[in-house]
C-alpha positions in Angstrom: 0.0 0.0 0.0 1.7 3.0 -1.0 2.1 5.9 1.6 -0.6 8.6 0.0 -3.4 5.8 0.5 -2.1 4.5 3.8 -2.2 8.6 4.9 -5.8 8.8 3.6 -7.0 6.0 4.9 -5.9 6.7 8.7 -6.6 10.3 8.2 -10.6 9.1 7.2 -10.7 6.3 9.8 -9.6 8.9 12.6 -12.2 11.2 11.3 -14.8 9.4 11.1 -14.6 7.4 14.6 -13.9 11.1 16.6 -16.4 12.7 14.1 -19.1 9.6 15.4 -17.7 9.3 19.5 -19.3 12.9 19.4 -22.2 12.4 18.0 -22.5 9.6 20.5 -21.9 12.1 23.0 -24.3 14.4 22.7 -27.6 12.2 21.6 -29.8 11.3 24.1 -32.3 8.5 25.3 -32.2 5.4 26.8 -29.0 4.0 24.8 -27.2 6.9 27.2 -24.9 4.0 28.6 -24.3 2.6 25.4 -23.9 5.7 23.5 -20.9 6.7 26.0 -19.2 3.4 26.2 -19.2 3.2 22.6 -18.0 6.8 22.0 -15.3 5.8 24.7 -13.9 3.1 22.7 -14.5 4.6 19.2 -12.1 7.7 20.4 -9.6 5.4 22.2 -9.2 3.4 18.8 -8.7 5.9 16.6 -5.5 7.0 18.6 -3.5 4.3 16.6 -4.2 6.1 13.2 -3.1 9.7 14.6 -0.3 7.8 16.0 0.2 6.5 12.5 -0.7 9.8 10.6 2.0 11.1 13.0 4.4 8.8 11.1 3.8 9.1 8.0 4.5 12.7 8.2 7.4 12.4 10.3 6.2 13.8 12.9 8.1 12.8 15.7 6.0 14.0 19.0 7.1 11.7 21.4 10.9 11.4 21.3 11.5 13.6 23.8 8.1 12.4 25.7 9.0 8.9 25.8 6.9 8.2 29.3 4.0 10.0 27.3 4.5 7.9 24.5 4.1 4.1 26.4 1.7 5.6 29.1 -0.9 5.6 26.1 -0.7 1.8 26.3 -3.3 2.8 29.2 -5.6 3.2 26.7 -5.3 -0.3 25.3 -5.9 -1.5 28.9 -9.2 0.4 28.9 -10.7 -0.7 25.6 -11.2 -4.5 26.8 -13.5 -3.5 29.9 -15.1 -0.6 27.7 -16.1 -3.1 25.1 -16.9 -5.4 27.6 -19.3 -3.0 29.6 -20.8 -1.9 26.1 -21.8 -5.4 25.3 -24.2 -6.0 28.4 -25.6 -2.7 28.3 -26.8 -3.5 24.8 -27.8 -7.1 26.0 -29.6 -6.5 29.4 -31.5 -3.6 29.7 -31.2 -3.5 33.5 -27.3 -3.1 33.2 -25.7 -0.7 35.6 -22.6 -0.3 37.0 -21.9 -1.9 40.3 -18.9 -1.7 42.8 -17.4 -5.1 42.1 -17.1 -3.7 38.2 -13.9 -1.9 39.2 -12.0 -4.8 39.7 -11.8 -4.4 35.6 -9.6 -1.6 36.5 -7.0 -3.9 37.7 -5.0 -4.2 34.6 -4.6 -0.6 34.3 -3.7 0.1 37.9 -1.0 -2.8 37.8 0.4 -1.3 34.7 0.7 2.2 36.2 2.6 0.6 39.2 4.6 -1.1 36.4 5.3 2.2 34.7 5.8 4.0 38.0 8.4 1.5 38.6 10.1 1.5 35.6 10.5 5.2 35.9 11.9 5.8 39.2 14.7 2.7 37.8 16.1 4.7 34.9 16.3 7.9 36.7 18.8 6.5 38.2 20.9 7.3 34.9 22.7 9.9 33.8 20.7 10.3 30.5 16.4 10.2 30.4 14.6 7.3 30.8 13.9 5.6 27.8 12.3 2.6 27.1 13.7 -0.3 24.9 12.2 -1.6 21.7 11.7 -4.7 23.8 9.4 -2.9 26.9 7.3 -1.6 23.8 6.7 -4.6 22.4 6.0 -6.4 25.1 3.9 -3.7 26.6 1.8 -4.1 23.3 1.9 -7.7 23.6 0.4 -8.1 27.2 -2.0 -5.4 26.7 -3.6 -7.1 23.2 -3.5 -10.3 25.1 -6.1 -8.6 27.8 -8.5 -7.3 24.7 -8.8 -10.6 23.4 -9.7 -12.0 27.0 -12.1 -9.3 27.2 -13.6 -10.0 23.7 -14.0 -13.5 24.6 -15.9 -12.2 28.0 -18.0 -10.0 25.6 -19.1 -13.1 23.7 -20.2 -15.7 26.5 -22.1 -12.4 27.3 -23.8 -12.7 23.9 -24.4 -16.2 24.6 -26.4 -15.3 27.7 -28.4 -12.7 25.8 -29.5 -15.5 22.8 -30.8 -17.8 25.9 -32.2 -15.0 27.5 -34.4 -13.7 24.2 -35.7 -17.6 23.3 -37.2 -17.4 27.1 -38.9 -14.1 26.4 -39.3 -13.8 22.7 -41.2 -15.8 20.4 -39.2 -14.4 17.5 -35.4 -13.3 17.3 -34.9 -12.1 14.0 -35.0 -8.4 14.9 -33.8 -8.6 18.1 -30.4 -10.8 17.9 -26.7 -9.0 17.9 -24.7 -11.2 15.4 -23.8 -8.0 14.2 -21.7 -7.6 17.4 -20.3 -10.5 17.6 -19.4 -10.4 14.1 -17.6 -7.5 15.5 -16.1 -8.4 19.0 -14.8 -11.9 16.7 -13.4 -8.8 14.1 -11.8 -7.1 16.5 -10.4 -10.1 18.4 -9.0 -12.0 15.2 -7.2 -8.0 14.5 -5.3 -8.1 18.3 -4.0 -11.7 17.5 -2.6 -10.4 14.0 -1.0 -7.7 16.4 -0.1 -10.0 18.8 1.4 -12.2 15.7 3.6 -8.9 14.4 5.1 -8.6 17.8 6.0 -11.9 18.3 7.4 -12.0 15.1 9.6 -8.7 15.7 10.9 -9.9 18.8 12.3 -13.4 17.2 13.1 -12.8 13.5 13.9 -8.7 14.5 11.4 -8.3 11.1 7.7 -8.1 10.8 5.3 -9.8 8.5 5.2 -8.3 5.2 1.8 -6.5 4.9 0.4 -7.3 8.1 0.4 -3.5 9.1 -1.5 -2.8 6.2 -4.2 -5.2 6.5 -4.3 -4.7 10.3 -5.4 -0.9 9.2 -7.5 -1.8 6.8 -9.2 -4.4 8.7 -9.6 -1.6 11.6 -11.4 0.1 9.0 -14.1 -2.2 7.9 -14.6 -2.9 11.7 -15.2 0.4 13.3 -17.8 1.3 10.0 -19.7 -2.0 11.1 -19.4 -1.3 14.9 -20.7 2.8 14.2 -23.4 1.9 11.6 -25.2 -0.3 14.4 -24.2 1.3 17.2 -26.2 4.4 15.7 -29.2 1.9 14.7 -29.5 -0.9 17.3 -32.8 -0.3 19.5 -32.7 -0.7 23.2 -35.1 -3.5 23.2 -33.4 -6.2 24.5 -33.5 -8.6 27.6 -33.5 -8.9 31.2 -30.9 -10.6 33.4 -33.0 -10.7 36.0 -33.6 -14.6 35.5 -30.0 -15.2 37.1 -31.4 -16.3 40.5 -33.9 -19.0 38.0 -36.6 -20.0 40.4 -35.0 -20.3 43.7 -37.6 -17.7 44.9 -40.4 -18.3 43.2 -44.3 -18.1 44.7 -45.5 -20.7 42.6 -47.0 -23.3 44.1 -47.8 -27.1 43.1 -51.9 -26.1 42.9 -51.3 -23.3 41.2 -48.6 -25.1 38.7 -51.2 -27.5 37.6 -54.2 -24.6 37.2 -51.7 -22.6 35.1 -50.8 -25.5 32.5 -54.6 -26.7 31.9 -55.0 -22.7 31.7 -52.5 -22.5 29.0 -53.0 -25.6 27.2 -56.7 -24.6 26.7 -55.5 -21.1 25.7 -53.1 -22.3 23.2 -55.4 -24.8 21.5 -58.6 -22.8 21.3 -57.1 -19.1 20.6 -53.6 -20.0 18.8 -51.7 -17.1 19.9 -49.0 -18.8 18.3 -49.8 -17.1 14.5 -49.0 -13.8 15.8 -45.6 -13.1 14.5 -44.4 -10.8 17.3 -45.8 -12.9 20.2 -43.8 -12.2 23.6 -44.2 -13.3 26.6 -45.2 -10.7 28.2 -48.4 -10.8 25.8 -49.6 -14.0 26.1 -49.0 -14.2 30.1 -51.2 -10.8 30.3 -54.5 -12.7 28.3 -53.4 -15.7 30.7 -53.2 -13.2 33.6 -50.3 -15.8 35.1 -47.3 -13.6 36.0 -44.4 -13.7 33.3 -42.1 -15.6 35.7 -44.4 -18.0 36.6 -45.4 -18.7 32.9 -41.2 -18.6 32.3 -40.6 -21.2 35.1 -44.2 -23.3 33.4 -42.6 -23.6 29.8 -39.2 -24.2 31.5 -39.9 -27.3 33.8 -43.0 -28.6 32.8 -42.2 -28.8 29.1 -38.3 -28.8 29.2 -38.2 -26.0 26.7 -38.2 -22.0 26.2 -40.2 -19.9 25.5 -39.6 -19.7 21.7 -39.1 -23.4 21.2 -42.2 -23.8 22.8 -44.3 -21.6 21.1 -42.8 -23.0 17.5 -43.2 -26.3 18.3 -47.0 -25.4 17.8 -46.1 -23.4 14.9 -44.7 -26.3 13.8 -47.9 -28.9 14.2 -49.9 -26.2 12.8 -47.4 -26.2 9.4 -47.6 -29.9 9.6 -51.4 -29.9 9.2 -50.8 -27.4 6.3 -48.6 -29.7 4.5 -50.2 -32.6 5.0 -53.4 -31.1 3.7 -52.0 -29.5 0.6 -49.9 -32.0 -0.1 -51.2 -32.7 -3.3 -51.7 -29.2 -4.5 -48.5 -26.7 -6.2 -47.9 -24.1 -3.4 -44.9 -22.4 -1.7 -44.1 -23.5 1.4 -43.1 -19.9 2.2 -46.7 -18.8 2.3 -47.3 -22.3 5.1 -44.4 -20.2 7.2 -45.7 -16.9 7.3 -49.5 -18.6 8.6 -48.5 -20.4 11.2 -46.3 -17.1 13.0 -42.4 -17.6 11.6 -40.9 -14.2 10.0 -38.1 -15.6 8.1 -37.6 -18.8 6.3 -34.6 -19.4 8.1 -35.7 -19.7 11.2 -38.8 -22.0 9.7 -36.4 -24.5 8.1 -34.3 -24.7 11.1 -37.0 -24.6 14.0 -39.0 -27.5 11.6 -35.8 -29.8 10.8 -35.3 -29.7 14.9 -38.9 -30.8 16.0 -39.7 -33.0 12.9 -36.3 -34.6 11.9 -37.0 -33.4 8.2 -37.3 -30.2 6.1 -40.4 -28.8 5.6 -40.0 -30.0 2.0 -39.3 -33.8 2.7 -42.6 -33.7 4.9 -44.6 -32.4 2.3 -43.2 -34.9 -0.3 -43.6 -37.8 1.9 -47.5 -36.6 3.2 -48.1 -36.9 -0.8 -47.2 -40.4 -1.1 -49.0 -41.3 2.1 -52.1 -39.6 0.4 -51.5 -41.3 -3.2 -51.6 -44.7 -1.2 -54.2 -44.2 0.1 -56.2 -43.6 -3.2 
C-alpha cells in the first residue's frame, strides 16, 4: 500500500470514529450508557491512526516524551472493559454499574505501578529514561493479550443474551446482535494479527510483510460496522434478571397444575402462536399468570423456552398445512408466514429440529402417504 493511501485511509478512519464518539456524546435516550461506552472506545481506537498519521508525516511527537508515549498503552488496557461493559448494556436492559465492576480496572492500575516502577529505575541514569524496543513490544503484547480475554468475555455475554431472548421472545430475528459478535470476533481475530507482528519482531527482528497494512484496513471495515449499528440498534433487549432462575419463586404445586390446563386450553382454542411478534409478556397478560411464573411453566413442565415452545405449535400447525395441501402446487413460504415464523430461516431450522426433516421432505412424503391411500 503505498504511503498517499495509507495517509488517507488513517486520516478518514480517525475522522470518522472522533467525528461519530461525538455524536454519541451528545444524543440522548435510553441508549445513554451505550452511547458513552461506545463513544469511549470509538475515540480510544482511533488514537492508533493519529499515531500513524504522525508517522507518515514524520512527525516525531514523542521522542523527547518517551513516558507519554508508552503511558498511552493505558488506553489499550481500557478498551477490553469498555467493550466489555458496552456489550451488556446493549444485552440487558437492567445493566448498571456496580462496585465489584472496578475490579476491571486492575490491569490498568498494575500497569501504572509497572510504569511507576520502571520510571523511578532509569532515573537513576545519567541520560532520560527511555524505554527499549523490547518494553514496547511487550507492553503491546500483554495489553492485546487482555482485549482478546475481554472480547471472549464480551461473547459468552452474547451467549447469555440469545438464551435470554428464546425465554422471552417468540421471534429473534429483529432482536439478535450477530452483528456484534461479528464485530467483538473482528476485533479479536485484528489483536491476535497484532499480537502475531510482535511476536514475530521480537524473534526474526522483522515483521510480516503486509500485516500493518491489513491490520489498518481491517480496523477500517470494523469500526464502520461497529458505528453503523451502534447508531441503529434499538434498546429493546433482555432482562438478566432470571440469574437467580426459580430459587424464589411463589408458585406453588396447585397453582402449577391450574396454570398448564390454563395455557394448554388457551393455546389450543385461541392459537396465539400465528401472531408473528408474540412475547411473553403478551400472552401471560391474556393468561393473567405472571411472566415468571409462565417462564418457570414452559421451563420445567415442558423442558423447553419460550420460543421453542411456542414453534413447536407453529410447527404442528405447518404440519397440518402440508399434510393437507400436499397434493396441491404451493410455496411453502406462504405455510411459514401462517403459522407465525418471519423468516424462512428460522422456519427450516425450527421445523428440521422438532420433525427430523425439512419442511420439504414432509410435504413430499405426506403426498405419497395420500396417493396410497387412493
Amino acid at each position: 500500500m503505498s504511503l498517499d493511501i495509507r495517509l488517507i485511509l488513517n486520516i478518514i478512519t480517525a475522522f470518522l470514529l472522533i467525528f461519530f464518539s461525538l455524536f454519541l456524546l451528545t444524543r440522548r435516550g435510553q441508549n445513554r450508557y451505550s452511547n458513552i461506552l461506545l463513544a469511549g472506545f470509538l475515540i480510544i481506537n482511533a488514537v492508533p491512526f493519529i499515531l500513524t498519521i504522525f508517522s507518515i508525516l514524520e512527525i516525531k511527537l514523542f521522542v523527547n516524551l518517551p513516558t507519554l508515549f508508552l503511558s498511552l498503552f493505558t488506553l489499550d488496557f481500557l478498551m477490553g472493559p469498555i467493550i466489555f461493559f458496552y456489550t451488556k448494556s446493549l444485552a440487558f436492559r437492567d445493566f448498571t454499574f456496580r462496585k465489584k465492576d472496578w475490579i476491571h480496572l486492575l490491569p490498568v492500575i498494575v500497569f501504572h505501578f509497572y510504569l511507576l516502577f520502571s520510571i523511578i529505575l532509569k532515573q537513576f541514569g545519567s541520560a532520560p529514561p527511555r524505554f527499549t524496543y523490547w518494553e514496547i513490544t511487550t507492553t503491546l503484547i500483554v495489553s492485546h493479550m487482555v482485549l482478546v480475554i475481554y472480547a471472549i468475555k464480551s461473547v459468552k455475554v452474547l451467549k447469555q443474551f440469545t438464551i435470554s431472548i428464546k425465554n422471552t421472545f417468540s421471534f429473534t430475528e429483529k432482536i439478535n446482535l450477530n452483528w456484534l459478535r461479528f464485530v467483538l470476533i473482528g476485533f479479536g481475530m485484528i489483536w491476535l494479527m497484532i499480537i502475531t507482528n510482535c511476536l514475530v519482531r521480537i524473534i526474526w527482528r522483522t515483521p510480516i510483510p503486509y500485516l500493518n497494512d491489513s491490520i489498518t484496513g481491517a480496523n477500517f471495515l470494523v469500526s464502520t460496522i461497529i458505528i453503523y449499528y451502534g447508531l441503529t440498534q434499538p434498546k429493546l433487549f433482555s432482562s438478566n434478571e432470571e440469574k437467580s432462575k426459580y430459587l424464589r419463586s411463589t408458585l406453588n404445586h396447585k397453582d402449577a397444575q391450574l396454570y398448564i390446563n390454563r395455557l394448554k386450553e388457551f393455546m389450543e382454542t385461541e392459537k396465539p402462536h400465528l401472531i408473528p411478534s408474540l412475547t411473553i409478556n403478551h400472552l401471560s397478560e391474556k393468561l393473567e399468570i405472571h411472566p415468571k411464573h409462565l417462564s418457570q411453566l414452559i421451563n420445567e413442565k415442558y423442558q423447553q423456552n419460550f420460543f421453542d415452545f411456542i414453534n413447536s405449535y407453529r410447527i404442528e400447525e405447518a404440519k397440518r398445512y402440508l399434510s393437507k395441501r400436499s397434493r396441491n402446487n404451493f410455496n411453502i413460504s406462504q405455510v411459514l408466514y401462517e403459522v407465525g415464523f418471519n423468516s424462512k430461516a428460522t422456519f427450516n431450522r425450527a421445523f428440521t429440529k422438532h420433525v427430523g426433516m425439512t419442511p420439504r421432505e414432509y410435504k413430499k412424503q405426506s403426498g405419497m402417504k395420500v396417493q396410497a391411500q387412493h
